[in-house]
Backbone as CSV, one residue per row, in Angstrom:
resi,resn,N_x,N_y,N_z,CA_x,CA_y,CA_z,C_x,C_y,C_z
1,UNK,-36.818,-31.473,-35.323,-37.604,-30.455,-34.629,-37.859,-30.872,-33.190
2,UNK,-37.606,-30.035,-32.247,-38.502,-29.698,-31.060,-39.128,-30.574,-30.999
3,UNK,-40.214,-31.295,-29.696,-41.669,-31.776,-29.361,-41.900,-30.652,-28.231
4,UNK,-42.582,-30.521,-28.148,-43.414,-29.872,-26.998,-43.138,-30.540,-24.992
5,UNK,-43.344,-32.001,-25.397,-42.909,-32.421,-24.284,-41.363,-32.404,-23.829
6,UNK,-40.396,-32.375,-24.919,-38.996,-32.286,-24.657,-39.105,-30.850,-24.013
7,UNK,-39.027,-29.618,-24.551,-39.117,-27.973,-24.042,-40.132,-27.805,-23.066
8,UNK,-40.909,-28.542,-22.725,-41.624,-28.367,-21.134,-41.080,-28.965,-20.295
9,UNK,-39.928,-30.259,-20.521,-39.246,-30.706,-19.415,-38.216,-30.042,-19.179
10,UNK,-37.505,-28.801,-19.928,-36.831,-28.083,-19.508,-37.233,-26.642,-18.711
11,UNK,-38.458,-26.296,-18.761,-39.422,-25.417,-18.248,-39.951,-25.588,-17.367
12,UNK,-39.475,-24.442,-15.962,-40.266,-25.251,-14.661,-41.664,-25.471,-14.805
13,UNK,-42.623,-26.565,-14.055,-43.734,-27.043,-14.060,-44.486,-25.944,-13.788
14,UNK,-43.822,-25.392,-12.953,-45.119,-24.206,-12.209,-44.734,-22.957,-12.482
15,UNK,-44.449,-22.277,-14.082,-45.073,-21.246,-14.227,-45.545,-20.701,-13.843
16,UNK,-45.990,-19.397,-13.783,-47.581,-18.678,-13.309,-47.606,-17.454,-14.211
17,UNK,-48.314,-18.357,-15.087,-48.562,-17.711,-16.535,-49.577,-16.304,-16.113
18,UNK,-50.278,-16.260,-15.079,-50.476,-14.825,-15.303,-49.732,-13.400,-15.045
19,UNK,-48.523,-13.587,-15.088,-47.177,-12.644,-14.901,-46.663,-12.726,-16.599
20,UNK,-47.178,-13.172,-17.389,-46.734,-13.006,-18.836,-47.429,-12.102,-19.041
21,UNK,-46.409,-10.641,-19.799,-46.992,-9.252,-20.321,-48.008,-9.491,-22.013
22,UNK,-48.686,-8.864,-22.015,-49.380,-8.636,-23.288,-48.314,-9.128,-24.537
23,UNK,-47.034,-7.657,-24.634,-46.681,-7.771,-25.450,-45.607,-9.112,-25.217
24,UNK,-45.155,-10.140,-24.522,-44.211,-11.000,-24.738,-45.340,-12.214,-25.415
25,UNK,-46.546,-11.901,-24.801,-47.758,-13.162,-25.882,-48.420,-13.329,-27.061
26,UNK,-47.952,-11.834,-27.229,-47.811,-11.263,-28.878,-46.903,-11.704,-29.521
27,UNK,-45.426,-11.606,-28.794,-44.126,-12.094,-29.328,-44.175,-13.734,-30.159
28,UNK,-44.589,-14.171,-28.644,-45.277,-15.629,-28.837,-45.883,-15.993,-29.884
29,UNK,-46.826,-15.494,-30.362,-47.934,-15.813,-31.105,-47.411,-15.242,-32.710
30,UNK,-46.899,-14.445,-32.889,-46.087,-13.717,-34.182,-44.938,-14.809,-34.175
31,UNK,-43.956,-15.560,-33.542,-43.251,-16.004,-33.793,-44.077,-17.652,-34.167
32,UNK,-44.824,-17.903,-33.699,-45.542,-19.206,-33.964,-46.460,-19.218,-35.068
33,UNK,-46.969,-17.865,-35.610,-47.532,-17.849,-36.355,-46.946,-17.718,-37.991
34,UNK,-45.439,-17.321,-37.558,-44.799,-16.922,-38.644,-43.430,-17.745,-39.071
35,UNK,-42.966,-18.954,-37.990,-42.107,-19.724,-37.890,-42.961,-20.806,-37.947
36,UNK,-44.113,-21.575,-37.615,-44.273,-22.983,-36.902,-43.933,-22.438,-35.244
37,UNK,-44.653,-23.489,-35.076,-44.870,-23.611,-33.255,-43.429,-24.284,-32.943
38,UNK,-43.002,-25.420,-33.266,-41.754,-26.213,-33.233,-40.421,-25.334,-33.533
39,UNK,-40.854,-24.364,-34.689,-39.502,-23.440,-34.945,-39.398,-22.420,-33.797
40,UNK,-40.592,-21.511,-33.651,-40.400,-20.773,-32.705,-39.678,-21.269,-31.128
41,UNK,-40.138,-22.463,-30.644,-39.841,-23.255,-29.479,-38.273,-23.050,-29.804
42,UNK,-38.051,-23.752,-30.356,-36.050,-23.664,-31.027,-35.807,-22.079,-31.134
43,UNK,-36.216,-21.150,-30.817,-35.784,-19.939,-31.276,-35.730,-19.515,-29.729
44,UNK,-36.691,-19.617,-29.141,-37.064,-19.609,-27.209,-36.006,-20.061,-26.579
45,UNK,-35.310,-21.228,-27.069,-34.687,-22.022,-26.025,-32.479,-21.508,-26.261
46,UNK,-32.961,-21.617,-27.695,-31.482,-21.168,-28.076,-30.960,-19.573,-27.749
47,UNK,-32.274,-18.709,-27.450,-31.894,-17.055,-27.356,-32.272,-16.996,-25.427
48,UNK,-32.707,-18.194,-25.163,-33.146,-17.702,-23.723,-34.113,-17.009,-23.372
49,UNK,-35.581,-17.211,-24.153,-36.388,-15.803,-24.318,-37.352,-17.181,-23.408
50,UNK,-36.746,-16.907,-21.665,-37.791,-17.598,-21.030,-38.794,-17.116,-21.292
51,UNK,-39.688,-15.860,-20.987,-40.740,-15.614,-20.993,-41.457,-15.701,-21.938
52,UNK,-40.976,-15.621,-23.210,-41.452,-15.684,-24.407,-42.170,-17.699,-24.718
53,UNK,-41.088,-18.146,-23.915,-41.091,-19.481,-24.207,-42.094,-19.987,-23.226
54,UNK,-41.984,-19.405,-22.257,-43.899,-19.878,-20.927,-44.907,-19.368,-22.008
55,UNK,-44.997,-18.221,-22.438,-46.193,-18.042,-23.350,-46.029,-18.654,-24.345
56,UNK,-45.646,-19.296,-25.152,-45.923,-20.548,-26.333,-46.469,-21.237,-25.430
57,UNK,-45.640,-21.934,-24.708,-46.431,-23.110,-23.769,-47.836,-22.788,-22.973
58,UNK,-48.139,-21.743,-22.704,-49.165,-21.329,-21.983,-50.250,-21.409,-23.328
59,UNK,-49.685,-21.326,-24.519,-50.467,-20.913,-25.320,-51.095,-22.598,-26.408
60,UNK,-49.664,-23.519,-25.871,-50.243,-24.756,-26.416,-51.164,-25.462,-25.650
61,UNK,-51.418,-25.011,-23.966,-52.193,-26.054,-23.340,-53.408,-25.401,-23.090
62,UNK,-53.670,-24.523,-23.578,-54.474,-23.683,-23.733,-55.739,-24.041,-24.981
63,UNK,-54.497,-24.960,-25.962,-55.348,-25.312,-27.172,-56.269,-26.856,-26.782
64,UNK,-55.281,-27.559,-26.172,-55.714,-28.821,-25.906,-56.637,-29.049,-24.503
């Protein structure tokens, strides 16, 4: 599986997570909620769903 720090070093640093739409943080959150956080990340990176993949991440540093 994924770490979190591996898929943020492929993710530019500076985001600007407030340009993520409602529904792509929904996407986010349904796929993390229904895969694992680690599966969904692998699902982000292999389909190219940048935006989808800033909101996981927006959504893990958010926790910590």
């Amino acid at each position: 599986m994924r770490s979190v720090q591996k898929v943020s070093q492929n993710l530019h640093a500076d985001f600007d997570a407030s340009n993520i739409s409602d529904h792509t943080r929904t996407l986010a959150s349904n796929l993390s909620r229904h895969l694992g956080f680690d599966q969904a990340l692998q699902i982000c990176e292999e389909n190219q769903w940048h935006g989808v993949l800033a909101a996981l991440m927006d959504m893990d540093r958010r926790k910590h």
